[in-house]
N, C-alpha and C positions, 0 to 999 in steps of 0.2 A: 463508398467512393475510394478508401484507401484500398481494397482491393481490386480494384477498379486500377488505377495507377500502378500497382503491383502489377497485372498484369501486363500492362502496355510495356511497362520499365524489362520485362522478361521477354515479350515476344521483340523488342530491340537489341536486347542483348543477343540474343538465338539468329536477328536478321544480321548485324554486325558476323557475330561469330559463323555463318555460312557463307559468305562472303570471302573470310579469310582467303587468300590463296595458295593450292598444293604446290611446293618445287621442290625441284629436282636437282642435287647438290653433287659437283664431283671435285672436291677438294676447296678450292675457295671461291670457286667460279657455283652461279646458283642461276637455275631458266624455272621457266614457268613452265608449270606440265603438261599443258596444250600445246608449246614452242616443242616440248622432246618426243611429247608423242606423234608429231610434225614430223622429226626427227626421224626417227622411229618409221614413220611409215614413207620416208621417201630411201629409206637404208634397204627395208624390205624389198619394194619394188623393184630394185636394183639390182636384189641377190636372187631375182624371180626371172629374170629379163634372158638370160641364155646361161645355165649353170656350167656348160662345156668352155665357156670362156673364159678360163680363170685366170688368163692375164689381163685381159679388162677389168673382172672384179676386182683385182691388185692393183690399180689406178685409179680405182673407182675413188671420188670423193664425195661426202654431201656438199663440200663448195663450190662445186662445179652445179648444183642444184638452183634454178631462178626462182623456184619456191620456197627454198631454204629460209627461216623464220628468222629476221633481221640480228636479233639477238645471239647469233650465234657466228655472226660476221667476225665480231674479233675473236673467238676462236678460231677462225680458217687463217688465221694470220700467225697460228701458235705453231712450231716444228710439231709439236705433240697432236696436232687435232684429230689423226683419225683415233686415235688410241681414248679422248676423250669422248668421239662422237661414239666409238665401239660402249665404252662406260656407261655414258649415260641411255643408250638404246640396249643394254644388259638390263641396267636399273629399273626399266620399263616392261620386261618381256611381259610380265602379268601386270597390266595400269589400274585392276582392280586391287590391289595390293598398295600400290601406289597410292592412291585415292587414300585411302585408310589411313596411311602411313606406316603399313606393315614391312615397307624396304626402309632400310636405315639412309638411304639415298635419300629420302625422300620425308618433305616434311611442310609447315603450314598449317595444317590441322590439329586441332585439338581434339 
């Protein structure tokens, strides 16, 4: 019986602990890594869209995005945001890394 509860008491601790969630950190500001990988892929699309136009890409914003992941709103309101939006979609180029907590950007995992 007491191994019996040992176990239960360990398969909760392991469901707890997978749970936890990865983020994705750029100085004091912290998102969740589904919101940057978000991020991430509507920055892509953007830089896929017509590469001869490079004074559009130079206007380009993810705030101007209506899919842009809510969390990321009072960033658009920072002088700094593209510089952070560039940071934190760096932080992400490999999200297998991420995951892990192999980027020092990135953390939540044990």
């Amino acid at each position: 019986m007491k191994g019996l509860l040992s176990l239960a008491a360990l398969a909760v601790v392991l469901l707890v602990h997978s749970s936890q969630a990865v983020y994705v950190q750029d100085g004091d500001l912290k998102f969740s890594l589904e919101s940057v990988k978000k991020l991430k892929e509507l920055m892509d699309e953007n830089r896929h869209v017509n590469p001869r136009l490079v004074a559009s890409a130079a206007k380009y914003s993810p705030c101007d995005e209506k899919d842009l992941p809510e969390e990321f709103h009072s960033v658009c309101e920072r002088e700094d945001a593209l510089v952070v939006f560039e940071r934190l979609n760096l932080a992400v180029q490999d999200t297998d890394l991420c995951e892990i907590c192999a980027n020092a950007a990135c953390a939540g995992c044990f």
